[in-house]
DRENTOR-976309 format. One record per residue (C-alpha): y, x, z; residue number from 1. Coordinates in Angstrom, 3 decimals, m for minus. Example, Ala and Ser with C-alpha at 12.3 -4.5 7.8 and 13.67 -1.06 7.14 Angstrom:
2
ATOM,yy,xx,zz,pos
ATOM,m4.500,12.300,7.800,1
ATOM,m1.060,13.670,7.140,2
REM end
This chain:
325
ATOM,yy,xx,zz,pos
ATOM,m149.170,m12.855,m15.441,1
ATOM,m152.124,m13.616,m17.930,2
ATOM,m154.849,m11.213,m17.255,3
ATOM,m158.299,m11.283,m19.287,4
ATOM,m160.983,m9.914,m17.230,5
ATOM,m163.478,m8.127,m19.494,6
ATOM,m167.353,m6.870,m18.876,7
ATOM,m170.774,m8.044,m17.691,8
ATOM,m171.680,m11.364,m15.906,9
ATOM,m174.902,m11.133,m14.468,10
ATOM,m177.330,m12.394,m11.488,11
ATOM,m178.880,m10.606,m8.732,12
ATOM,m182.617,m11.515,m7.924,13
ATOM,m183.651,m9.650,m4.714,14
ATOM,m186.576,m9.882,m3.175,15
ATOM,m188.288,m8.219,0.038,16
ATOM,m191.546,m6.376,0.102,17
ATOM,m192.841,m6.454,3.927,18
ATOM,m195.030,m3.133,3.558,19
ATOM,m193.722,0.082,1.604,20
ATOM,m194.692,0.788,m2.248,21
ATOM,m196.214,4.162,m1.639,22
ATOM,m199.395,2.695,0.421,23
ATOM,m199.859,0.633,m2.569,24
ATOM,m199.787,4.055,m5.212,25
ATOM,m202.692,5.835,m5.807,26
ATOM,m201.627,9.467,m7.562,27
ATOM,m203.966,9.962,m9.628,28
ATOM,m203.773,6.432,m11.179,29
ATOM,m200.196,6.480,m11.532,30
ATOM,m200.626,6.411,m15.542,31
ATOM,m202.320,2.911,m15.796,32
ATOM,m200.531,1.423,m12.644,33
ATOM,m200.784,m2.493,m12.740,34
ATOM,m199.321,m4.165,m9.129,35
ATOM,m198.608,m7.717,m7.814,36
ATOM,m196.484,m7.616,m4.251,37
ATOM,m196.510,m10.579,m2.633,38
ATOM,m192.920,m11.011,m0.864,39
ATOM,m191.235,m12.836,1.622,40
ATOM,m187.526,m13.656,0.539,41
ATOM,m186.573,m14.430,m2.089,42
ATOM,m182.160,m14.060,m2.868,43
ATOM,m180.219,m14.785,m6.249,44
ATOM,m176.402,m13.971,m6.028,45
ATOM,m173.591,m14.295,m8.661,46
ATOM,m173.049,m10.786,m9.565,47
ATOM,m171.601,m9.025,m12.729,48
ATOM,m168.207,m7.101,m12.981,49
ATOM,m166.137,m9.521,m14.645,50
ATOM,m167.066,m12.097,m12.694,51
ATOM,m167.092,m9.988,m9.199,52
ATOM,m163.486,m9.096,m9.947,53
ATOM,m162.447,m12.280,m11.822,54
ATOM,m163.592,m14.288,m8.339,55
ATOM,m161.441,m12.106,m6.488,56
ATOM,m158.331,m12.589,m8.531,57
ATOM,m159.252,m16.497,m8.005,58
ATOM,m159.291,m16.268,m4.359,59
ATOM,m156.285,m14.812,m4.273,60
ATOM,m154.511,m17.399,m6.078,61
ATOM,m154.290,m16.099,m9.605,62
ATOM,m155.965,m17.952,m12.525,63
ATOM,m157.743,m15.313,m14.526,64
ATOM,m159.741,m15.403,m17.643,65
ATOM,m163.204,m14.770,m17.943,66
ATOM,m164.623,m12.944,m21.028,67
ATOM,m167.943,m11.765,m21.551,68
ATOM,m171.185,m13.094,m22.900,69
ATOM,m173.691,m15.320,m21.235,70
ATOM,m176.844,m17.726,m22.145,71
ATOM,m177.110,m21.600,m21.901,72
ATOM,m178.209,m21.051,m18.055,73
ATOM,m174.596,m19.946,m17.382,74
ATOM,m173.879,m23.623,m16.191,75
ATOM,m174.049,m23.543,m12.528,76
ATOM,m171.847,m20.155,m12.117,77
ATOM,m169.521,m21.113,m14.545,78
ATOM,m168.762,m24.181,m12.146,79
ATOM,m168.685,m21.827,m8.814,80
ATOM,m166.354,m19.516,m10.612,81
ATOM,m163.794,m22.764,m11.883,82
ATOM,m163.967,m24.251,m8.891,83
ATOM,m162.935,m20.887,m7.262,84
ATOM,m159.623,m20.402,m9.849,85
ATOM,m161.296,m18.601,m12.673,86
ATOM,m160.582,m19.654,m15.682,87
ATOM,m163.943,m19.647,m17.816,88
ATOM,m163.104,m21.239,m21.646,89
ATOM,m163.279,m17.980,m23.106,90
ATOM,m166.556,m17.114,m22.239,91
ATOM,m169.192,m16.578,m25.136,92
ATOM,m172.333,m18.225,m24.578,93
ATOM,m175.392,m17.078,m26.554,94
ATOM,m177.993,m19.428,m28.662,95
ATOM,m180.899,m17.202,m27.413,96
ATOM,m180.801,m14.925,m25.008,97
ATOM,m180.339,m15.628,m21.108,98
ATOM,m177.293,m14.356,m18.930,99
ATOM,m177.992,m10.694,m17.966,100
ATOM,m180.639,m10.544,m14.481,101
ATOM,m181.065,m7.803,m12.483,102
ATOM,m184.361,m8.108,m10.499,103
ATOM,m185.328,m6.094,m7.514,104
ATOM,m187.852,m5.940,m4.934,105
ATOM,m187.044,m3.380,m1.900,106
ATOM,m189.814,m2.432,0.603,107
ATOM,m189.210,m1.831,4.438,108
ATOM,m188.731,1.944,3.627,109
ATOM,m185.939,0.523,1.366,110
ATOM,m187.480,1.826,m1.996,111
ATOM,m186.527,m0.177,m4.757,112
ATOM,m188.386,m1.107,m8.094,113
ATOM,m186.090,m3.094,m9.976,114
ATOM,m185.442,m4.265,m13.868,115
ATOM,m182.209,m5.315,m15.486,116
ATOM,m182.188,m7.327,m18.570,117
ATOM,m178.623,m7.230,m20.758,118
ATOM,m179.851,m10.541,m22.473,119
ATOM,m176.535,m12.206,m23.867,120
ATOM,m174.260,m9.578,m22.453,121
ATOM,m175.677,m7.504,m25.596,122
ATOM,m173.876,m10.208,m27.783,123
ATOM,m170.484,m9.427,m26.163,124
ATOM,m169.510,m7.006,m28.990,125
ATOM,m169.148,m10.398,m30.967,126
ATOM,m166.111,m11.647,m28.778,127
ATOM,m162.501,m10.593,m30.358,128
ATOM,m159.686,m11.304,m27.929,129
ATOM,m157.131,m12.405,m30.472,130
ATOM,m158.656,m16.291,m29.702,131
ATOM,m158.158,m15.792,m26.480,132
ATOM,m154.649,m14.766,m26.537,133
ATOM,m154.259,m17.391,m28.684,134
ATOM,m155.561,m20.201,m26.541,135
ATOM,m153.069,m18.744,m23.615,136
ATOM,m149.759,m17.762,m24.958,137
ATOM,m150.158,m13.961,m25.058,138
ATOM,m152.176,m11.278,m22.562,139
ATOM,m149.966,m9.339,m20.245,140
ATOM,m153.411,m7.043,m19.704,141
ATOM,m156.409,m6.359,m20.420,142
ATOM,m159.356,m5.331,m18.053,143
ATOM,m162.027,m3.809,m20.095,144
ATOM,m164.738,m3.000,m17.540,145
ATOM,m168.723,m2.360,m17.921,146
ATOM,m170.244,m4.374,m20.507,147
ATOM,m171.994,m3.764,m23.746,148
ATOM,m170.764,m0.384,m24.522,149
ATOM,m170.238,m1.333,m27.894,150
ATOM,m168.425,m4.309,m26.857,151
ATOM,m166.147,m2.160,m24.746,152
ATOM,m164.931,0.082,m27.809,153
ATOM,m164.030,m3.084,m29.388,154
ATOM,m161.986,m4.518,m27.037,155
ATOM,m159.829,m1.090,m25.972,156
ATOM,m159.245,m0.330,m30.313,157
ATOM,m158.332,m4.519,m30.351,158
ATOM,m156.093,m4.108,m27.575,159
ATOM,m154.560,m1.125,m29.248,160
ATOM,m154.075,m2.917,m32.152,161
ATOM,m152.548,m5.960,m31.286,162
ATOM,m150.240,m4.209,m28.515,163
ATOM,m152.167,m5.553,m25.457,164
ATOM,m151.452,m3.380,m22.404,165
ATOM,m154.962,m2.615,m21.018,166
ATOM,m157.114,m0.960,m17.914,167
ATOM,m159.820,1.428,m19.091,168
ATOM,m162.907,0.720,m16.657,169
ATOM,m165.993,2.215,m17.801,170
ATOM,m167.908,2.589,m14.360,171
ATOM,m171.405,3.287,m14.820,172
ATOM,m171.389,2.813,m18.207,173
ATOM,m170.143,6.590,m18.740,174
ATOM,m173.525,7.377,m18.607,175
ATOM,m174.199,5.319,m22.300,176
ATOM,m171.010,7.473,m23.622,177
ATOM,m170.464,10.206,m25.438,178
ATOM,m167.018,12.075,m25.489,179
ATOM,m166.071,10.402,m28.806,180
ATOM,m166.938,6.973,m27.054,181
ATOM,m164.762,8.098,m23.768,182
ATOM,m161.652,8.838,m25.811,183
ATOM,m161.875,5.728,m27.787,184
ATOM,m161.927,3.929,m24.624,185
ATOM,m159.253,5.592,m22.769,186
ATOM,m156.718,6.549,m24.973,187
ATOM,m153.776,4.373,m24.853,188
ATOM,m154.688,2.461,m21.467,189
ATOM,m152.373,1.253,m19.201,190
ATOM,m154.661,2.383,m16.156,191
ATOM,m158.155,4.154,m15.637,192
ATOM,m159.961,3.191,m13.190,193
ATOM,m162.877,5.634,m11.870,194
ATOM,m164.976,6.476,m8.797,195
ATOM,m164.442,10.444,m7.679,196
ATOM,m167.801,10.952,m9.344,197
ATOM,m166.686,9.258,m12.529,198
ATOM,m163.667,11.190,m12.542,199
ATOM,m165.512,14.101,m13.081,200
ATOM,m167.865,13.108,m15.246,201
ATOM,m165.333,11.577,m17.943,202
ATOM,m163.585,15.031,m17.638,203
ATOM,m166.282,16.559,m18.691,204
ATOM,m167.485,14.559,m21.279,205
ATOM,m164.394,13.964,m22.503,206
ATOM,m163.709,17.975,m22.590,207
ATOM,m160.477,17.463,m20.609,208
ATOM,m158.799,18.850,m17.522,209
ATOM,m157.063,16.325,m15.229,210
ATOM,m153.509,17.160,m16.445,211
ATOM,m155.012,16.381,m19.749,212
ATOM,m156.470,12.804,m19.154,213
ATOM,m152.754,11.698,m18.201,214
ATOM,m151.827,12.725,m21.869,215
ATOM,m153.800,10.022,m22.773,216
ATOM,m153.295,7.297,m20.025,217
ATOM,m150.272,6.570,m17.719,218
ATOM,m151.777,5.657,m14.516,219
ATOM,m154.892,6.825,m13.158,220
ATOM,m156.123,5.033,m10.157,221
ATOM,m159.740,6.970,m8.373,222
ATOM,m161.497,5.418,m5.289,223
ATOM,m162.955,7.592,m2.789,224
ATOM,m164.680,5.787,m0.794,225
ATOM,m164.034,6.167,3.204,226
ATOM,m161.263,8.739,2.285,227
ATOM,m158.983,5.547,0.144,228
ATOM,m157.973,5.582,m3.157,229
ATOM,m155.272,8.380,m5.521,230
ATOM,m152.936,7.358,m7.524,231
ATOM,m152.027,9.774,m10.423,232
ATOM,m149.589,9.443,m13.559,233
ATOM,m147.034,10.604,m15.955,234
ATOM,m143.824,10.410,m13.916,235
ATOM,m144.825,9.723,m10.397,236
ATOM,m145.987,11.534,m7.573,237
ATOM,m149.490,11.281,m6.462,238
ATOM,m150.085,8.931,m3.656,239
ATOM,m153.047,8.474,m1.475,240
ATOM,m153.903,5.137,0.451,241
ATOM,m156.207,5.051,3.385,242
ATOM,m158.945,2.065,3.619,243
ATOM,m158.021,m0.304,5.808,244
ATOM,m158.894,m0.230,9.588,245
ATOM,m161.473,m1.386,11.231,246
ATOM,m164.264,m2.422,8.519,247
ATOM,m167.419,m3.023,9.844,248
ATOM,m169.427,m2.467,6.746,249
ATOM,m172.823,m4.748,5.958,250
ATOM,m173.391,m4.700,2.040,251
ATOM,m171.322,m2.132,m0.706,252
ATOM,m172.167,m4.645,m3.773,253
ATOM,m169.052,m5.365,m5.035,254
ATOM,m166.699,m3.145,m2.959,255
ATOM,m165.156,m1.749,m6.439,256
ATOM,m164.683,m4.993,m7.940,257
ATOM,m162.757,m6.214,m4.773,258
ATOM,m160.603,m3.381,m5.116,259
ATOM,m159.577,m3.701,m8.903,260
ATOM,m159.321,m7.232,m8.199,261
ATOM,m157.234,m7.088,m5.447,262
ATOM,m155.024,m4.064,m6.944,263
ATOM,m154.154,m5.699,m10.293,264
ATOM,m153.138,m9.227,m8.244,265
ATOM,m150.958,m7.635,m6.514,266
ATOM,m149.627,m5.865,m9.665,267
ATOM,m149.670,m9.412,m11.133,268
ATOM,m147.069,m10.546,m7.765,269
ATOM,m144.606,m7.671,m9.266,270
ATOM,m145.372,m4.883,m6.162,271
ATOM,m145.754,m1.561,m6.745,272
ATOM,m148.519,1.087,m6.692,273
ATOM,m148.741,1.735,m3.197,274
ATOM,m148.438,m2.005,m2.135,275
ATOM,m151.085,m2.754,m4.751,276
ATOM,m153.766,m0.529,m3.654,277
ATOM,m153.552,m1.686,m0.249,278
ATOM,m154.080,m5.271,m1.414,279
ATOM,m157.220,m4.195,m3.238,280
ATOM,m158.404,m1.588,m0.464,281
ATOM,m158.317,m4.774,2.060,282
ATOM,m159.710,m7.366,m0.630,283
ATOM,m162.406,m4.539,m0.779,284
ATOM,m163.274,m4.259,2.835,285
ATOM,m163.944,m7.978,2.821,286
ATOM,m166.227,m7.232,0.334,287
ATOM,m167.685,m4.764,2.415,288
ATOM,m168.410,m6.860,5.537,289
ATOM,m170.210,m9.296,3.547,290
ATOM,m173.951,m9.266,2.027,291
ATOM,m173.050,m10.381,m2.028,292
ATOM,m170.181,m10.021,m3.693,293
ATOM,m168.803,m13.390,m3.854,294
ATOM,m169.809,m14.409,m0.841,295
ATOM,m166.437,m13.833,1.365,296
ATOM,m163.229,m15.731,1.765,297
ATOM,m159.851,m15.137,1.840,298
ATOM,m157.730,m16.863,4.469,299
ATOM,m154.028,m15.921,4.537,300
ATOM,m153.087,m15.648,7.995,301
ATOM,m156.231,m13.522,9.089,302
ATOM,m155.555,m11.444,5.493,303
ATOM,m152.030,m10.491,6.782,304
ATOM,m153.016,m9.550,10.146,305
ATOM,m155.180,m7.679,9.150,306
ATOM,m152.709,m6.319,6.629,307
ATOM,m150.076,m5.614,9.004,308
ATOM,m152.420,m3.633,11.418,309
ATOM,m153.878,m1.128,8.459,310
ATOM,m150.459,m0.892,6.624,311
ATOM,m147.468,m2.025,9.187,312
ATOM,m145.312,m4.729,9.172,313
ATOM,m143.133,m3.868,6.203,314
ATOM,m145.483,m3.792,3.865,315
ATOM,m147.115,m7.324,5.150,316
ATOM,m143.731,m8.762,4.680,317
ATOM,m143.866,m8.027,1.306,318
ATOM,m147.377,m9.569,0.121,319
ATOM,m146.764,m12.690,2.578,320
ATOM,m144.893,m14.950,0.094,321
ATOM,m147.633,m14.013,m2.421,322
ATOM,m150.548,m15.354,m0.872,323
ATOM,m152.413,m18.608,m1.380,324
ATOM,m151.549,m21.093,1.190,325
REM end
């Protein structure tokens, strides 16, 4: 299955402040406020939704393709992501701007002042898919996740167009949408995925009741964080799948992105609904019980185990001869 992976690729900057922010703030000088903190770490990590979820899909065994827009300092990722399966040729890279940074410092009270710069990912309303189809043989599917919002209208009306089956992904960039916007991303897809907060708010900007949004999609998939992920859609009865057991959670970056990527490899290996948002509700817990988001491995053995003890040993026998050896 050829799947194009759609949205931002970015990098994390994180630093530490060892004091706290409001020692530093006088109030009544807050409107000419000029600071240095001196801090003592110093992290970058890979980061960005496309490539969050497209590194999943790699480590999973797929070969997906990257798509988004990125400056000439894109080098070094672009190898970690090939060597890692993902398949990076279709990536746009920009004659001026830098790959999108997010930069943040946190203090010891865990305040945050942080920045993020879209850079080249403002250029991804450039990129038109047909190439990339093209240079493939055909796209089963289409993710189009947070990006440029502008870029992410393009690529659900192209998709439409040309007959591409697509996922509908907005994420957190509902908040740049309007209800026009919403329904020009939505309507035709394949799959929307949301958060339970999301769901609500693309309701209501959309102006549409639940029953409603499945007039316009045919699956809708909604993570709920400890209480697992619903499954809704024209034709089938809702399911609900519980996270997996016994997470020991250290960082959320990236918990999402292991979940979509997880869900549509397993819809990639021909399994169903269910099946599939187990794989991607266990790819996210690894996620989970690491600090980045492309910092974890996947190593079959301890993946079905795992598997088999959240889900039972029917459904592991039925991912087993899809995994990587």
């Amino acid at each position: 299955m050829k799947i194009a992976v759609t949205g931002s690729i970015a990098t994390d900057h994180l630093m530490h402040f060892p004091g706290k922010f409001a020692e530093q703030l006088i109030a009544d000088q807050l409107h000419k406020v000029s600071l240095s903190f001196l801090v003592d770490d110093l992290v970058v990590r890979r980061g960005g939704v496309a490539s969050n979820i497209a590194y999943g899909m790699g480590k999973l065994g797929l070969r997906p393709l990257l798509v988004g827009a990125v400056g000439a300092d894109f080098a070094d990722y672009r190898s970690w992501l090939e060597r890692h399966g993902v398949d990076c040729d279709s990536v746009y890279v920009s004659e001026v701007a830098h790959t999108a940074r997010f930069v943040c410092t946190t203090d010891d009270d865990l305040n945050q002042i942080a920045s993020f710069y879209a850079g080249a990912m403002s250029e991804a309303r450039n990129i038109e898919l047909e190439p990339v189809a093209d240079r493939v043989g055909g796209l089963d599917l289409v993710l189009v996740g947070a990006n440029d919002p502008a870029a992410m209208i393009r690529h659900s009306q192209e998709c439409r167009s040309r007959g591409y089956a697509f996922v509908a992904d907005p994420s957190q960039q509902l908040a740049r949408m309007d209800g026009s916007d919403v329904m020009t991303l939505i309507s035709g897809a394949e799959y929307l995925m949301t958060n339970e907060y999301e769901r609500s708010l693309l309701e209501t900007k959309a102006g549409l009741s639940a029953d409603q949004v499945l007039e316009h999609v045919k699956i809708r998939v909604t993570t709920l964080g400890k209480d697992g992920v619903e499954i809704s859609g024209r034709g089938i009865e809702t399911l609900h799948v519980p996270v997996a057991r016994d997470v020991v959670p250290e960082d959320p970056t990236g918990v999402g992105d292991g979940f979509r990527a997880g869900f549509f490899t397993a819809i990639s290996w021909g399994l169903g609904l269910e099946r599939a948002a187990q794989v991607g509700s266990l790819l996210a817990a690894l996620v989970l019980e690491t600090v980045g988001p492309q910092e974890y491995d996947v190593r079959s053995d301890d993946f079905l185990k795992r598997f088999a003890d959240s889900y039972g040993d029917a459904a592991a026998a039925e991912i087993h001869p899809h995994l990587p050896a």
